[in-house]
N, C-alpha and C positions, 0 to 999 in steps of 0.2 A: 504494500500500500504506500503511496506517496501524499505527503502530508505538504500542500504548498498555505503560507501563512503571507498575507501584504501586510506589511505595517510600514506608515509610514510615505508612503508613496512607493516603498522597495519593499523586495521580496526577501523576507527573511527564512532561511527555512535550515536548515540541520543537513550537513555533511559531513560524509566520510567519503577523502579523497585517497585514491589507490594510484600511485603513478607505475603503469603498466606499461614496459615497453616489450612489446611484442615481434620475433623474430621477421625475416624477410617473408617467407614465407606467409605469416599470420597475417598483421594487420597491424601498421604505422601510418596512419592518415595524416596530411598536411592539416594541423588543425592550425599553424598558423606560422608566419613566415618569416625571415629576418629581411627584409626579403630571405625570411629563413623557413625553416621546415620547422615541424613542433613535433615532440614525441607523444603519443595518446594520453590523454589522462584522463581514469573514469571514476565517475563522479556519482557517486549514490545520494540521493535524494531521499531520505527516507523517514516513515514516522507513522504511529498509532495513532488511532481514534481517539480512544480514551485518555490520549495525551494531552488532547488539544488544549487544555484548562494551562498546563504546564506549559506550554511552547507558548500560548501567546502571554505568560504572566513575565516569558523568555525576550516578549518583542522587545521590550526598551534597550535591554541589553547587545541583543543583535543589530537594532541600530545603530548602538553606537560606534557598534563593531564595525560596520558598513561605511558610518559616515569618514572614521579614521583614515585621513590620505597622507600624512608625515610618517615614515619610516623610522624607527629607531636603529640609527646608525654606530655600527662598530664598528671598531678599527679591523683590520685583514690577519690578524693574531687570533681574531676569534673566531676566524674562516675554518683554520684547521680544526678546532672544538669540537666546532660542530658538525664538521663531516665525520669526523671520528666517534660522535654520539649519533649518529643515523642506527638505525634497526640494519642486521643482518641482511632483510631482505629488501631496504631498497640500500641499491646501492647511490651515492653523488650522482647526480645527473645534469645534463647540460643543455638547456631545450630555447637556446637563441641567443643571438650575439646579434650589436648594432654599434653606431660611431654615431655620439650625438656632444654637441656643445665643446670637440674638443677632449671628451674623454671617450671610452670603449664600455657598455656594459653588458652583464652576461647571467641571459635567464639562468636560473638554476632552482632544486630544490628544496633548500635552504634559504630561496628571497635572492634579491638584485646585487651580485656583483659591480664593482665600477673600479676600473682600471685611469690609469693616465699614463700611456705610452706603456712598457713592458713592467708596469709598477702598479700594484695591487692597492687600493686608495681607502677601500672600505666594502661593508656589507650593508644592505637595504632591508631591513625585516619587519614585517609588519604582525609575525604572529611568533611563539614562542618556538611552536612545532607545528607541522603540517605548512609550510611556509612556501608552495612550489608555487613560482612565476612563469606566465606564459607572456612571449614575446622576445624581445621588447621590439617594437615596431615605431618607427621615426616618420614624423611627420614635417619634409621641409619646407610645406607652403606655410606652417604656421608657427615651423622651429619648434615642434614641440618631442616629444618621446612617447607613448602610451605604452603600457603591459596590462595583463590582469591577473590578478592574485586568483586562484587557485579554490583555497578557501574557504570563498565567501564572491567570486564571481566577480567581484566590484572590477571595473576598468578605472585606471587611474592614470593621467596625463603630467607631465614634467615637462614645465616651460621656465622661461624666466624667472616666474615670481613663485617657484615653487610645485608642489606635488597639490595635484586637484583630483575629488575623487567625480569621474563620471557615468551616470546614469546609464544601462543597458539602454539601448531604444527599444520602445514599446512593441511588443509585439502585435502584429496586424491582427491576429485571431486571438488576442485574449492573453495565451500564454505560452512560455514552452515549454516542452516537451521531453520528456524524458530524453527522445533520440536527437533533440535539438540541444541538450546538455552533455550530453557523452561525445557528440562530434564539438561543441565547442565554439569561439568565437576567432577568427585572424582577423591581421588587419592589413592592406594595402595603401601606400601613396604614390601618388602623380603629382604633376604639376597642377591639376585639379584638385589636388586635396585629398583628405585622409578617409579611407572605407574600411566599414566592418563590415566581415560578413560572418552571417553562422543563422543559424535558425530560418533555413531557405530563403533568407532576402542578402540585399546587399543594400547600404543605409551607407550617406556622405554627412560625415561631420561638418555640419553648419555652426561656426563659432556665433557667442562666445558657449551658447550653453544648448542646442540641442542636434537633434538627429532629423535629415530628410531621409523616406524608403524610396529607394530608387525602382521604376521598374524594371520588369524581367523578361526574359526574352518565352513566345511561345512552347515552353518543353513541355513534354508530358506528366502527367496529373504525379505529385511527390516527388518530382524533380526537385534537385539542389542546386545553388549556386556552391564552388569550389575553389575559384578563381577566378579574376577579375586581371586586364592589361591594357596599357593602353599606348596607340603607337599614332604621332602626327593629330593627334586628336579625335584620333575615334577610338572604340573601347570592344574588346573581345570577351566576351562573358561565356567562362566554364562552366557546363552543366552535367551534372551526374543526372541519369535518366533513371529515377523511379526508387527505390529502397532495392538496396544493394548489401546484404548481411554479409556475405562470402564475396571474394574476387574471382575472379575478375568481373566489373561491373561495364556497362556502359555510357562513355562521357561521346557529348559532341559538344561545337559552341559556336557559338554567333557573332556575327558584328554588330557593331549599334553607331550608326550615322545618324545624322537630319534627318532621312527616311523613314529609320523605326530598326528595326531586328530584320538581318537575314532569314537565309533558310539554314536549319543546322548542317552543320560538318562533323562527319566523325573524325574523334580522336581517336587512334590506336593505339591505348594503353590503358591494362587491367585498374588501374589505380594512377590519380592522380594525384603527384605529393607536390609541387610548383608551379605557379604561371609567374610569369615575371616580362613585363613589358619594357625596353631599352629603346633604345637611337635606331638599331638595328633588324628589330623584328618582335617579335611577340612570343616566347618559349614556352613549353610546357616541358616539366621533370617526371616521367614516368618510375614504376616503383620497380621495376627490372634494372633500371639506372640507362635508358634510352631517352633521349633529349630533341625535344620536336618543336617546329617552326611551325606556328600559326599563319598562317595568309590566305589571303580572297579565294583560291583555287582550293585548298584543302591542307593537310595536314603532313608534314614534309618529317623525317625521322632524318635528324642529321647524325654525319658520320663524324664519329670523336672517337679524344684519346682511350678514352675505355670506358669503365663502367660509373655515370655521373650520380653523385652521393650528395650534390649541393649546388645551387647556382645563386647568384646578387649578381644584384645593378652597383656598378662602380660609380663613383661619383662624374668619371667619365660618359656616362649614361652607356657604358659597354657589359656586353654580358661577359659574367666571370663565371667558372665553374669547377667543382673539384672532382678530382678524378681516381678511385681507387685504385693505388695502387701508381700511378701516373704523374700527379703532383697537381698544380692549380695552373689554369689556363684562360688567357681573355679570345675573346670571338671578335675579330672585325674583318671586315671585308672577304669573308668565307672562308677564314683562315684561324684557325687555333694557332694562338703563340703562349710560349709557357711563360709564367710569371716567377711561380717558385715550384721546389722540388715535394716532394710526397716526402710530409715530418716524418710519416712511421718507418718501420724496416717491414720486410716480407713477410715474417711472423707474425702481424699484426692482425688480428682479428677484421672481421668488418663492423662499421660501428654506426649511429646514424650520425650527420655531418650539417655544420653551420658554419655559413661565408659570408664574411661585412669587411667591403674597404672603404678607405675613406682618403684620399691625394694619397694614392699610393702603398699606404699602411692597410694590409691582410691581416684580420682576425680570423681565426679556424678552430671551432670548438667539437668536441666529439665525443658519444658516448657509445662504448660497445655494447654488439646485439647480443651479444653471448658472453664471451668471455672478452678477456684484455683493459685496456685503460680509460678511464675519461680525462680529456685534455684541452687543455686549451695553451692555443701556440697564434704568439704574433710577428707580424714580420718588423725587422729593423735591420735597416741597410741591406734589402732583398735578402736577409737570409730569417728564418723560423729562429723564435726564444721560445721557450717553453716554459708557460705560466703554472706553477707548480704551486695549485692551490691549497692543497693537501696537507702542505709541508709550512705554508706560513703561520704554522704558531709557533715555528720553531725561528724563528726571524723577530 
């Protein structure tokens, strides 16, 4: 039974979050992007009848848990602590990396890392325990940062004057959804401006404080939006066709011009874990690690260095991509050039993968599907550091 409670204007309701990262094979859905990928997180919504006296004598409390948008900030001494105090079975995890104001920060587990060049600055926590952040996604028409805590769902924005918490958009039918909670919220930016999608829409952030729903292209009935790109000014919208429990599902997508919505195109790939729009074309990240160009005619499977684990928009507006096994490589003019070498050795497990540059500076963070390390490595003077988070309480 699922117990949803409003107070407030927001939805307070009781969670137990499980951060599941499930093999290649199983199920790792792009829940949301650095222009990054996000590892699954499922999220149990749960609660009795006979509760209900309890839970809402609970709402004031939950609010205020909600309304809380400042971070209580550690020093990077307390980094290793806490990774050392995680339960046996989850192990550190790493679920996005981005370049914003000047510094690096890096979704994780344990709440907001924040870096300043290959120097570890502090931690971001907003709860004691169960503290997993999803994102963080940059928005630079409005200079600002967004993640969302895990938690308690809240989406929380970092601009200049600070950490602001904001409001989910309203859902068109009332409410969501169990499966519109387990797949989760990402977020995209353009030159247009900051997009959330999750809960089958896709909704533009209209500053200073709310959300327009954008429409949707003709798919069929329980169709999802998945991804969002946009190239010259017109915009490519992802659509997963229908409730898809096992893979391989089927995606096609549309353009949207002055005219309205094409006719679909299929995508040929089981699962779609990236779209990512550049200067150069329009990509999507399939979950085999096949890498494919959006255009008018249809759906093009480009030929690369190997098997792609990760793709970002460089600040060059060039598409960058990491390649297991292969090393990190930029795309221009139909041509992959390498940028830097592949951090691991050959023994290195496969793991899932996160790519943020910004004037040149590669962040690459990673957490294995099975076995091996979670890491995070920056470049300085084209060659990988290795930010060894682990180890800083002994610093």
């Amino acid at each position: 039974m699922i117990l949803a409670i409003q107070c407030d204007g927001h939805f307070g309701y009781s969670i137990i979050s499980l951060r599941s990262q499930f093999g290649e094979q199983e199920n790792e859905p792009t829940l949301a992007s650095s222009g990054t990928v996000s590892s699954m997180h499922i999220r149990f919504c749960f609660g009795v009848a006979g509760l209900v006296a309890l839970a809402l004598a609970a709402c004031d409390e939950a609010a205020d848990q909600l309304a809380a948008a400042d971070p209580k900030t550690k020093p990077p001494t307390e980094i290793g602590k806490l990774i050392a105090s995680l339960p046996d079975y989850a192990q550190f995890s790493l679920t996005g990396v981005a370049f914003y104001g000047g510094r690096l920060y890096v979704a994780t587990n344990i709440g907001l890392i924040e870096l300043q060049g290959t120097t570890l600055r502090s931690l971001h926590k907003w709860y004691s325990d169960d503290d997993v952040v999803e994102g963080p996604w940059v928005d630079k028409t409005s200079k600002s940062l967004w993640i969302q805590r895990v938690h308690d769902g809240a989406l929380l924005r970092l601009d200049e004057t600070g950490w602001h918490r904001i409001a989910l958009p309203a859902p068109p039918n009332g409410y969501y959804s169990r499966g519109d909670v387990l797949e989760g919220f990402r977020g995209v930016s353009d030159a247009g401006g900051f997009r959330l999608i999750g809960g089958g829409y896709v909704w533009v952030w209209n500053p200073p404080d709310h959300w327009i729903l954008e429409t949707s292209p003709p798919a069929p009935e329980f169709g999802a939006p998945v991804g969002v790109g946009f190239l010259h000014g017109r915009e490519i919208r992802v659509m997963r066709f229908g409730i898809c429990p096992v893979r391989p599902c089927d995606y096609a997508f549309y353009w949207r011009d002055r005219d309205g919505w094409s006719a679909s195109r299929k995508l040929p790939v089981g699962e779609v874990r990236q779209v990512l729009g550049t200067a150069d074309g329009i990509f999507a990240r399939g979950d085999k690690g096949e890498l494919v160009r959006l255009d008018d005619n249809g759906a093009v499977v480009l030929e690369t260095p190997g098997k792609c684990e990760a793709i970002a928009r460089t600040s060059a507006d060039k598409l960058m991509a990491s390649f297991f096994g292969a090393g990190i490589f930029t795309f221009s003019q139909e041509r992959w050039a390498k940028a830097l070498d592949y951090p691991y050795g050959s023994s290195e497990g496969e793991h899932w993968a996160h790519l943020a540059e910004e004037n040149g500076v590669v962040a690459y963070a990673t957490t294995p599907m099975h076995s091996g390390s979670t890491a995070l490595w920056v470049s300085e003077s084209g060659e990988w550091v290795r930010i060894d988070a682990e180890k800083a309480v002994k610093h």
